[in-house]
N, C-alpha and C positions, 0 to 999 in steps of 0.2 A: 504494500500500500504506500504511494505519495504520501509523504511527510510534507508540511507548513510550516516550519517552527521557525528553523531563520528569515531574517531580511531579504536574503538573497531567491530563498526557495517561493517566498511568496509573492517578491517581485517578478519571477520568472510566472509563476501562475497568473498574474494581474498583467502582463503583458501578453499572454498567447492569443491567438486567435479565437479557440474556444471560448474562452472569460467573455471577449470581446463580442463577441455572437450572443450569448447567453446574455450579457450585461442588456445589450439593446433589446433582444425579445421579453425580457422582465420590463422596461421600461415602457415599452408601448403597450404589453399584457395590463400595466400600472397606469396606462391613460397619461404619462409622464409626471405624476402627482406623486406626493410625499403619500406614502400610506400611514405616516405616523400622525402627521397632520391631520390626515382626513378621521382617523379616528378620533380627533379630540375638536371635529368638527370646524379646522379651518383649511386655506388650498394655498400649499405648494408648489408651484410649477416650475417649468424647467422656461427661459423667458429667453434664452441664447443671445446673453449682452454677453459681448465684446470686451476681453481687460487688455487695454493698449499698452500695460508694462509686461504681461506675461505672453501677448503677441499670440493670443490665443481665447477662446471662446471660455468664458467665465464656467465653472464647473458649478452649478448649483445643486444637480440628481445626482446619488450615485446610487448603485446596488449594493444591499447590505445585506452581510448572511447573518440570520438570524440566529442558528446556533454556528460560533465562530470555528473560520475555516484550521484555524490551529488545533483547536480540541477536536473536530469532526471533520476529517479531509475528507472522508466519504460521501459528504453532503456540499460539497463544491461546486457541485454544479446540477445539485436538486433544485429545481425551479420551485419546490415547495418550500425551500429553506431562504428563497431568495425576496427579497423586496425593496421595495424603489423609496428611498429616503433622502428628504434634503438635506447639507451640510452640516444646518445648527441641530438636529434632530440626532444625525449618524453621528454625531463627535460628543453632544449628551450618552446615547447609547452607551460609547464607549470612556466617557468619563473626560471628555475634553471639552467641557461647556468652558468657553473664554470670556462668555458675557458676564459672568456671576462671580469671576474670581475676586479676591481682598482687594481692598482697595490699598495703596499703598498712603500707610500712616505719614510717611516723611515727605508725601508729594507737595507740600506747601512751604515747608522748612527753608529758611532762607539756606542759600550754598555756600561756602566757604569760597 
């Protein structure tokens, strides 16, 4: 069985042509909609602006496995395990909400 565990082996799975197939039939199966969103009754879409410093098409959907593909590589490319999530949604998932971090105490403190 495929192992997930490093950087390296996961990058090489998020770039193949499979993922890449899979990725877009989840996302039009998904209406291009956040499905986490729509469960708590607001809409997600994927809106295709333009970021003119990445010189490339603003990522706002991605495909999320929902049991992750490190613990469960057999489920990598179960379309049942798979679902279409917006950025703030997938990085809450996985514990990188940036909006709600501390504030930082010394942000006013005059500099030396």
């Amino acid at each position: 069985m495929v192992e997930y565990k490093s950087k390296e082996q996961k990058r090489k799975f998020y770039d193949s042509g499979e993922w890449k197939l899979t990725r877009e039939r989840i996302k039009k199966r998904d209406n291009y909609e956040c499905q986490e969103c729509k469960r708590h009754g607001r809409l997600s879409i994927d809106t295709n602006e333009y970021s003119e410093s990445a010189k490339r098409k603003k990522i706002q959907l991605v495909v999320h496995h929902i049991k992750e593909l490190e613990h469960h590589p057999e489920l990598a490319l179960d379309e049942d395990n798979l679902e279409t999530a917006c950025v703030d949604c997938h990085n809450k998932e996985h514990g990188r909400d940036f909006r709600n971090k501390k504030p930082n105490k010394w942000q006013h403190d005059e500099r030396w």
